[in-house]
C-alpha positions as CSV (number, residue, x, y, z in Angstrom):
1,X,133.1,81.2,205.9
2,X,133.6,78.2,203.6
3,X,134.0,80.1,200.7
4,X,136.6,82.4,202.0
5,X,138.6,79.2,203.2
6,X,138.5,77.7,199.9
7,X,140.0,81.0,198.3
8,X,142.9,81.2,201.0
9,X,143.5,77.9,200.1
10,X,143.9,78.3,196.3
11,X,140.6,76.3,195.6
12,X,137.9,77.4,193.2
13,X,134.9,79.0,194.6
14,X,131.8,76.9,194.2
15,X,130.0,77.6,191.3
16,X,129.4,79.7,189.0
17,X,133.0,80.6,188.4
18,X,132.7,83.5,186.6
19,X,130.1,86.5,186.6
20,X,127.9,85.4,183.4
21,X,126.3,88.6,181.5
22,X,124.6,87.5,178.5
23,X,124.9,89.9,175.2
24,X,122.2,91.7,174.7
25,X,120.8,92.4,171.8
26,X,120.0,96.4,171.0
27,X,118.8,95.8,167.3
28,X,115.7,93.3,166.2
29,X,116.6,93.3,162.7
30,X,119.1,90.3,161.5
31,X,121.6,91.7,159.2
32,X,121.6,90.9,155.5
33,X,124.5,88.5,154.6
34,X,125.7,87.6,151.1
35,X,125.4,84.4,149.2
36,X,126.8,82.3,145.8
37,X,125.1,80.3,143.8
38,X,126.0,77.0,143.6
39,X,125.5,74.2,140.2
40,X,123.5,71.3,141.3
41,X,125.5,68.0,140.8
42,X,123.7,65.7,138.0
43,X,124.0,62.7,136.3
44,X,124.1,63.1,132.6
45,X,122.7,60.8,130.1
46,X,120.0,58.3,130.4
47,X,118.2,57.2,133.7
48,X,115.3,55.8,135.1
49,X,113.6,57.2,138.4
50,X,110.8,56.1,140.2
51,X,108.9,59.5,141.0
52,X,105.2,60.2,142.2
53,X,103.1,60.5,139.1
54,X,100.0,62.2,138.9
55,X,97.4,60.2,137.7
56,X,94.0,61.7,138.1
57,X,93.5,65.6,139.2
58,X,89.6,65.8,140.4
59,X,87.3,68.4,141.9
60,X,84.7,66.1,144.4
61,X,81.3,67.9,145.3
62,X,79.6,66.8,148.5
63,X,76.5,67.5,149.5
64,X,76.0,67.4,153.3
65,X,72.4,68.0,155.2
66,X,73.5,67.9,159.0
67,X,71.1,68.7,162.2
68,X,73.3,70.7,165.0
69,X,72.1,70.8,168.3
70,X,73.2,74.2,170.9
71,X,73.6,73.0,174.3
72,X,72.0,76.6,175.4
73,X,69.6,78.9,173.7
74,X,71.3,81.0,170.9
75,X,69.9,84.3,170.1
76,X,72.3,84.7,167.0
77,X,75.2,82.9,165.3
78,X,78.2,85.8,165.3
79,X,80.7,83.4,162.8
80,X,81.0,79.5,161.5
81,X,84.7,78.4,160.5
82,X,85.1,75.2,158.8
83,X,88.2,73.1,158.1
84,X,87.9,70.0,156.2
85,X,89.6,66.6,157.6
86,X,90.2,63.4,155.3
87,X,90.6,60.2,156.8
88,X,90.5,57.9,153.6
89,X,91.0,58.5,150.2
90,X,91.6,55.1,148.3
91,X,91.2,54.6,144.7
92,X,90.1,50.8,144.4
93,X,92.6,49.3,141.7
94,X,91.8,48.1,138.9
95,X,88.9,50.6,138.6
96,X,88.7,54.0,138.6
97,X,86.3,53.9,141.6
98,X,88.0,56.6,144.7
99,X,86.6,55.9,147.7
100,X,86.6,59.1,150.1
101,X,85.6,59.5,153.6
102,X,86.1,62.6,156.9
103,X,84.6,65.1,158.3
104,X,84.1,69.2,158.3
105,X,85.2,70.5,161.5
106,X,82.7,73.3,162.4
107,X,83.3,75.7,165.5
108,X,80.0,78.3,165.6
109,X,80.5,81.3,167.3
110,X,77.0,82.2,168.7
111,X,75.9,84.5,171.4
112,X,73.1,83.1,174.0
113,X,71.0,85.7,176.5
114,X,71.8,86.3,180.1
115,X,69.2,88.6,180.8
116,X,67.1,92.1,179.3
117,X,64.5,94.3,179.1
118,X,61.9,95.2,176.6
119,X,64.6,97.5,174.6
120,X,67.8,95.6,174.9
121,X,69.4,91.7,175.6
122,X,72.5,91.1,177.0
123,X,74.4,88.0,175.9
124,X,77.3,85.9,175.8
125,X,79.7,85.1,173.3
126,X,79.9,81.1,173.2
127,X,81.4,78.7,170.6
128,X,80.6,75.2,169.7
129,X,83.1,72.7,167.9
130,X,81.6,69.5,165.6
131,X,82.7,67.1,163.5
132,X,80.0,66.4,160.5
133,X,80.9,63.5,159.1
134,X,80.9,62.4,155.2
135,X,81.3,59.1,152.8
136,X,81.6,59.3,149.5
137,X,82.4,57.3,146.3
138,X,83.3,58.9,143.2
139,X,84.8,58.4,139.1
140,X,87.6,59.6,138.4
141,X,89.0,60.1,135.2
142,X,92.6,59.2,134.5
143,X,95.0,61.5,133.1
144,X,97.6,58.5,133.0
145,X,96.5,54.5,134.1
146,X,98.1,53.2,136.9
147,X,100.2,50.5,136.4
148,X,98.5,47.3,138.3
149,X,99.6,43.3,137.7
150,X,97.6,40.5,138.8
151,X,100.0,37.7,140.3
152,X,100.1,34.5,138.4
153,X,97.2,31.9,137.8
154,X,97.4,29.4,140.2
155,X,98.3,26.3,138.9
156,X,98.9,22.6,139.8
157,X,101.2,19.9,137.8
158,X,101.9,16.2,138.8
159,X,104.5,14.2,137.8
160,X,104.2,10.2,136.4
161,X,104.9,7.3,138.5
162,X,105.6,3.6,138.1
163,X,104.9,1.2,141.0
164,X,104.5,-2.3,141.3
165,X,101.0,-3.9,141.6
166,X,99.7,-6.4,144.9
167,X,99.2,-9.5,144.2
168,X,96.7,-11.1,141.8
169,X,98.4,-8.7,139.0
170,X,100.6,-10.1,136.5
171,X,104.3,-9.4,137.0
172,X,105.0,-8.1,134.0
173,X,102.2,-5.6,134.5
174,X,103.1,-2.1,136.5
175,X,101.0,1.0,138.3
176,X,101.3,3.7,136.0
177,X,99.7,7.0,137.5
178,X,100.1,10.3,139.0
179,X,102.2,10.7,142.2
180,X,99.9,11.2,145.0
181,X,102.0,11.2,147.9
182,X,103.0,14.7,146.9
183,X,101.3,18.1,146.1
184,X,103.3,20.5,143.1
185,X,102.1,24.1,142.2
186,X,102.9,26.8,140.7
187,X,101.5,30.0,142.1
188,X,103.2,33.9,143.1
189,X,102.3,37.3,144.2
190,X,102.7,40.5,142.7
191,X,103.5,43.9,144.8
192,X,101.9,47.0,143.2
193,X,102.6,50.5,144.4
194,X,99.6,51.8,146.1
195,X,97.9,54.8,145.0
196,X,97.9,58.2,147.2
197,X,95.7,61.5,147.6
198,X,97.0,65.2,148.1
199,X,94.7,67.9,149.1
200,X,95.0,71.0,147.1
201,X,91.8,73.1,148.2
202,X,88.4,73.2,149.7
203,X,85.4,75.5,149.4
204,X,82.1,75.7,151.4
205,X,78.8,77.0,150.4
206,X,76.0,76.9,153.3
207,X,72.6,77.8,154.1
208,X,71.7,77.4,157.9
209,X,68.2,77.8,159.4
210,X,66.8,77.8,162.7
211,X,64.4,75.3,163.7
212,X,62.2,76.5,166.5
213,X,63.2,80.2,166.6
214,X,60.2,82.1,167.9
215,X,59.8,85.6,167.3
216,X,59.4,87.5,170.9
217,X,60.3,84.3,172.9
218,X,63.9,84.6,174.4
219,X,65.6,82.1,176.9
220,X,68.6,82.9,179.0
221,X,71.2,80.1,179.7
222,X,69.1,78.4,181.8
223,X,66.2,78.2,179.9
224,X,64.1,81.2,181.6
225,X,62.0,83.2,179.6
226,X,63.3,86.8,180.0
227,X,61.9,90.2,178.6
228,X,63.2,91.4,175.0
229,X,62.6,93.4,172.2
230,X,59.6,92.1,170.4
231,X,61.2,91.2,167.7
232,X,64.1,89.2,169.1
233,X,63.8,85.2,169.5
234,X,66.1,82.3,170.3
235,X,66.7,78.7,169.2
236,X,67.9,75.5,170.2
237,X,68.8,73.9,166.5
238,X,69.6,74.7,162.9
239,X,69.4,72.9,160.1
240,X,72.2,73.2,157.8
241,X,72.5,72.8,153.8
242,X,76.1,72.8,152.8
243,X,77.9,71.9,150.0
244,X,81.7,71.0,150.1
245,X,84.2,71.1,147.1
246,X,87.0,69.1,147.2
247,X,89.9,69.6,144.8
248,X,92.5,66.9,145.4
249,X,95.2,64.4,143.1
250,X,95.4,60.9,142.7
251,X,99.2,59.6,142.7
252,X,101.5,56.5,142.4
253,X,105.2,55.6,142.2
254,X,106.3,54.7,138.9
255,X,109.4,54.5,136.9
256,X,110.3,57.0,134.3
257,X,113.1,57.5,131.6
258,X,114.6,60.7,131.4
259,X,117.3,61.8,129.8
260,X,119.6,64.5,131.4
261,X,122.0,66.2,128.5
262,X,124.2,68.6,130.4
């Protein structure tokens, strides 16, 4: 009723005012659109930049002997991916000493018994996701130094003084000595830029083995023995033998020359 008031009236309906159809779209493919190249703007002639600078390029092998623990009995391991995860990569200025420390995130796809019979097991597809940590220290050869300053020696200075003496002195006779009623040095700081790591690739190599795996034993998920083939068996640990490759760079702001001629 109000509506129909409002309209007599010469008032807007309330919202929406108007009967919104959005477009729709009857093709998924965008259409091609054309394009110019365009010249850069440059400065010409000499300059000096400050630009990352690669100063060592390094390939890091770790070797990593880890223990993993299922929280269920695990008849087989179906598939392991690994990602690798660097919290700190400092090179320790002014050696060449790089200092590297994460982990190697693991999730194990494994499959653990519900139940069977003497000719087949039935399981299910579980997954487990660790960190296995890592420290490391390494040498790394540069391809160019970086640049490092020490601030300046410390250093203290004085400066002469003449006083008169107390009594029993002659007056002609004066103090001479070193102001000691003030403190003068000469000291600073120097700011270096600090050096940076990129990743640039990974690779794994592992051996893993079960630890208690006994041929013609198998445990469901709650730890019951159940009937299997005789030649199946299930575990509760593996130990793992994996190496990890590292290939990352070593960089630092400096400042360059270039010359730009057109």
């Amino acid at each position: 009723m109000s509506d129909k008031k409002d309209q007599s009236n010469g008032h807007k309906p309330a919202p929406p005012y108007f009967n919104y159809k959005p477009m729709k779209q009857k093709n998924a493919l965008s259409p091609k659109v054309g394009n110019r190249p365009v010249d850069p703007d440059v400065i010409v002639g000499k300059s000096t930049v400050k630009v990352p600078v690669v100063l060592a390029e390094t390939v890091v092998q770790l070797d990593l002997n880890p223990t993993i623990k299922f929280p269920e009995p695990v008849l087989e391991i179906k598939n392991i991916k690994k990602n690798l995860k660097i919290t700190q990569c400092r090179l320790l200025l002014p050696t060449n000493k790089l200092f590297i420390a994460g982990f190697v995130r693991k999730n194990i796809q494994y499959a653990t018994p519900k139940y069977g019979t003497k000719d087949a097991v039935v399981s299910s597809i579980r997954s487990l996701t660790i960190d296995v940590p890592f420290k490391a220290v390494t040498d790394v050869e540069y391809l160019r130094k970086p640049q490092f300053s020490y601030g300046p020696q410390s250093q203290e200075f004085t400066f002469f003084t003449k006083s008169d003496l107390p009594d029993g002195f002659s007056s002609k006779e004066h103090l001479l000595s070193a102001d000691l009623s003030q403190f003068d040095q000469y000291s600073g700081e120097e700011f270096n830029e600090l050096p940076y790591c990129e990743l640039l690739s990974s690779r794994f190599i592992q051996y893993d083995e079960a630890l208690d795996r006994q041929m013609g034993r198998v445990q469901n998920q709650k730890g019951e023995t159940i009937d299997a083939p005789f030649e199946e068996g299930t575990f509760n640990s593996i130990e793992e033998k994996m190496v990890v490759e590292i290939k990352l760079k070593v960089l630092q702001k400096q400042q360059l020359s270039v010359d730009s001629k057109k």
